[in-house]
N, C-alpha and C positions, 0 to 999 in steps of 0.2 A: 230143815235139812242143813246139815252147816256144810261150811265150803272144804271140799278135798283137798288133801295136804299135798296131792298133786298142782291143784290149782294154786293155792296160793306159794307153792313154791315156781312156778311162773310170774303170778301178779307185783307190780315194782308200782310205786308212786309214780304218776304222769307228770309230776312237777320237779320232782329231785331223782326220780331212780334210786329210791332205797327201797329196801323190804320194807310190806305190809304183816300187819298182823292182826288176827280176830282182836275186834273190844272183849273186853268182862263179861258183855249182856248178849253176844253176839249179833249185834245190831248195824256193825261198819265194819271198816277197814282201816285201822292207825297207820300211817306210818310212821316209823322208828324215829325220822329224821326232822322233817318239818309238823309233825304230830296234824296233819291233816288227817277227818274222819270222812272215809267215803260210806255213804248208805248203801246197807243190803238190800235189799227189792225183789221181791217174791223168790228166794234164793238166787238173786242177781247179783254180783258186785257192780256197785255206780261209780266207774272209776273217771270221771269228768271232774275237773278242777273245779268247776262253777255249782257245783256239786257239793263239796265237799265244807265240812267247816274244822276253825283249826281249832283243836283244844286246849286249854291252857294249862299250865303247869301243876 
């Protein structure tokens, strides 16, 4: 089940406060700004910095 566009029009990056956005494979969370990916988890978002990995260009 992917994440409600209600939700992630709430969800913001814990590190920078930018918009998130679904990956490609729906599998995280990008965000726009510092390109960290948080994991989704049984239709969970894992939004914990220690959590997340950054992806590169």
């Amino acid at each position: 089940m992917p994440i409600s566009k209600e939700l992630l029009d709430i969800l913001v990056c814990p590190l920078c406060r930018k918009e998130v956005e679904p990956t490609p494979d729906g599998t995280g969370l990008k965000c726009v700004e510092c390109r960290r990916v948080y994991p989704i988890r049984d239709d969970i978002p894992v939004m914990l910095i220690d959590e997340a990995q950054v992806e590169e260009t």
